[in-house]
N, C-alpha and C positions, 0 to 999 in steps of 0.2 A: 224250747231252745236251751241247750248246757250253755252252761260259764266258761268257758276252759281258760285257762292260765296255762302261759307256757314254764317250762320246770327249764333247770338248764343240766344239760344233757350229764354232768356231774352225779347231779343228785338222782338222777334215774336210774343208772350205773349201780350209784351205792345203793340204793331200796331192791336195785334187782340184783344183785349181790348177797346183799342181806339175806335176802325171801331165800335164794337157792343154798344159803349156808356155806357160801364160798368164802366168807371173809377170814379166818385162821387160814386155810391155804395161802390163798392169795397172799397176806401177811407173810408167812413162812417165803412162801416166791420169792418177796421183794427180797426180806433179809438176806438171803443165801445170794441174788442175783447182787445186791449190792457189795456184798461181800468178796465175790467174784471180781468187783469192778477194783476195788481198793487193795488188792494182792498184788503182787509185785510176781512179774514173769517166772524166777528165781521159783519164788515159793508156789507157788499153781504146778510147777513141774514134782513137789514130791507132797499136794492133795489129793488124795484118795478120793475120799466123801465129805459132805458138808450137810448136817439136817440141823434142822429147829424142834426144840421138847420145849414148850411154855415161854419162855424167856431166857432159857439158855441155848447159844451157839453152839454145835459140837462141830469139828474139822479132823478128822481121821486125816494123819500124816503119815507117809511111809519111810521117812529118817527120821530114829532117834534122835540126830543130832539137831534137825529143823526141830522137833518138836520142844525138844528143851528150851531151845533158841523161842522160838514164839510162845511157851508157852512162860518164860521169861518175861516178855512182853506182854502179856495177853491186855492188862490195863489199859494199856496204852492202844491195842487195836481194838478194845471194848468200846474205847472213847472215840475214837475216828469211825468206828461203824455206825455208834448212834447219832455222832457228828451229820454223817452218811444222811442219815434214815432220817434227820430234822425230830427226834425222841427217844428216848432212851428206854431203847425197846428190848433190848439185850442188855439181862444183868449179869451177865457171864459167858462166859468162850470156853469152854473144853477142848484143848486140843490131845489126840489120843493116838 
């Protein structure tokens, strides 16, 4: 007769996560979806694209003048993203 201990459904997740080497994705997802969440309607009207390269944010803008403007800012939405994300998982934003 096995032992069996129940796991909770959490940590089965993350090992089966793990094994399939989806965690960098998955990572990237959240950032960008969070990112997403914390824009302001305004600004989502002239984002293009949004990816993740290691630890930096990039946001492809299609106004010069939004990009200056945030990219003005970018500290300050570096801080409210990793605010966001509970770590400070983004050491920089490029917006482009």
């Amino acid at each position: 007769m096995r032992n069996r201990t129940a796991k909770p459904l959490g940590d089965i997740l993350g090992e089966l996560i793990k094994g399939m080497g989806l965690e960098g994705p998955l990572a990237r997802g959240h950032v960008i979806a969070t990112w997403e969440q914390i824009m302001s309607p305004q600004m989502k009207q002239h984002v293009e694209k949004c990816w993740v390269k290691g630890d930096r944010l990039f946001v492809r803008i299609s106004s010069p003048a939004w990009r200056q403007e945030l990219h003005l800012k970018r500290d300050d939405w570096r801080q409210r993203l990793n605010k966001e994300l509970g770590a400070d998982t983004i050491r920089e934003i490029v917006f482009r």
